[in-house]
C-alpha positions in Angstrom: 12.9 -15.7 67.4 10.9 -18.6 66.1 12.5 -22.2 66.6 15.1 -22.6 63.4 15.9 -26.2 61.2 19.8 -27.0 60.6 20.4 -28.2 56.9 23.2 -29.7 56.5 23.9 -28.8 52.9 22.8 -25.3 53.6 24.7 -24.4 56.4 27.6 -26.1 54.8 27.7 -24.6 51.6 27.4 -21.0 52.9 30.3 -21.0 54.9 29.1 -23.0 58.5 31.6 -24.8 60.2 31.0 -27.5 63.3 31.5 -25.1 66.3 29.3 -22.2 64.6 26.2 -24.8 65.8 27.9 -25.2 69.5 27.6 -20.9 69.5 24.0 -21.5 69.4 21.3 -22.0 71.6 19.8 -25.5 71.1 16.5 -23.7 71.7 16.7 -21.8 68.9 16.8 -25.2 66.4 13.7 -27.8 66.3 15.2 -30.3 64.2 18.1 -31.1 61.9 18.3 -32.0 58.2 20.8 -34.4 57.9 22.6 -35.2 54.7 26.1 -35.1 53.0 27.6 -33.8 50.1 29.9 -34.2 47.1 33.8 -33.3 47.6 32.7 -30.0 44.9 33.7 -27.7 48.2 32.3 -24.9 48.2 29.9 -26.7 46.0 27.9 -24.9 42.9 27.8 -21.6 42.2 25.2 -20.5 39.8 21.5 -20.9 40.6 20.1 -23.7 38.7 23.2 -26.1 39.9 22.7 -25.2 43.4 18.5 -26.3 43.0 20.2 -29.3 41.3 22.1 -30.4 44.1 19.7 -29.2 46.5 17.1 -31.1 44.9 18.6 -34.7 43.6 22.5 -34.5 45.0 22.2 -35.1 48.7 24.1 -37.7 49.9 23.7 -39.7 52.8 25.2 -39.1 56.0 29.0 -40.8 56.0 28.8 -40.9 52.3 30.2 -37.4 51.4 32.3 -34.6 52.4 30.7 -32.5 54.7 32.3 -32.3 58.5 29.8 -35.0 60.6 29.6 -36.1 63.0 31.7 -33.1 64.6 28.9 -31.4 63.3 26.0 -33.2 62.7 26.6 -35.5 65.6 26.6 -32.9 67.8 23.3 -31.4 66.4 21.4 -34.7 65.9 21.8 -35.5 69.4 20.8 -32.1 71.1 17.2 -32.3 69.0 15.5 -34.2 66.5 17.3 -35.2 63.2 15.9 -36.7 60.0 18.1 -37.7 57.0 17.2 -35.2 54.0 19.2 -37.0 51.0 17.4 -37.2 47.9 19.6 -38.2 45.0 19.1 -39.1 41.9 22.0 -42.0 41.6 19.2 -44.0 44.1 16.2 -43.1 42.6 15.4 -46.5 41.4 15.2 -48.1 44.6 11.8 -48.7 46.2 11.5 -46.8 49.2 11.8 -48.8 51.6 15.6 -49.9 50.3 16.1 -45.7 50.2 14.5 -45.6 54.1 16.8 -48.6 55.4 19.7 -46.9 53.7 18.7 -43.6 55.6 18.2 -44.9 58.8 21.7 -47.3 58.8 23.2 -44.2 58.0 21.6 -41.7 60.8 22.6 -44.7 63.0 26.2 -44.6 62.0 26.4 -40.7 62.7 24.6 -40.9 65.9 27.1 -43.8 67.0 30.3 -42.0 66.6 31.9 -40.1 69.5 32.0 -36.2 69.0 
């Protein structure tokens, strides 16, 4: 089987929980897509709302809903992580504000004990 990425969002909103990622082999994953989510558990249901969220509703890690870092903590520090959080409420920002955002938060999650 070809190395697999962990999304957060993803494995989340189709039912994942934290120890489903200690059942796997960490060979089977390259990297993780780290990001958070809204308290809208088990998030949208119909198509164009899940794009939406997919697309411009990420959160950053710590910011949202989703089970880190007994999950994502875990995962980010078996193999690589990057934060995957676009959202349209930051937008605006330049860049660089969005990327020191991202990285305080990634260092936040990889901080806290498991």
């Amino acid at each position: 089987m070809p190395p697999c990425v962990l999304d957060a969002l993803h494995f989340s909103r189709s039912g994942g929980l934290p120890a489903h990622i200690g059942e796997v082999a960490p060979s089977l994953f390259q990297y993780a897509q780290i990001c958070d989510a809204g308290p809208d558990m088990p998030g949208p249901t119909d198509t164009p709302a899940l794009i939406r969220e997919a697309r411009t509703g990420r959160l950053l890690p710590g910011e949202g809903v989703l089970p880190w870092p007994s999950c994502g903590g875990g995962a980010s520090r078996r193999y690589a992580a990057s934060v995957e959080a676009p959202c349209r409420d930051t937008a605006h920002l330049p860049a660089v504000e969005r990327a020191r955002r991202a990285y305080r938060a990634l260092e936040a999650l990889l901080q806290t004990p498991e």
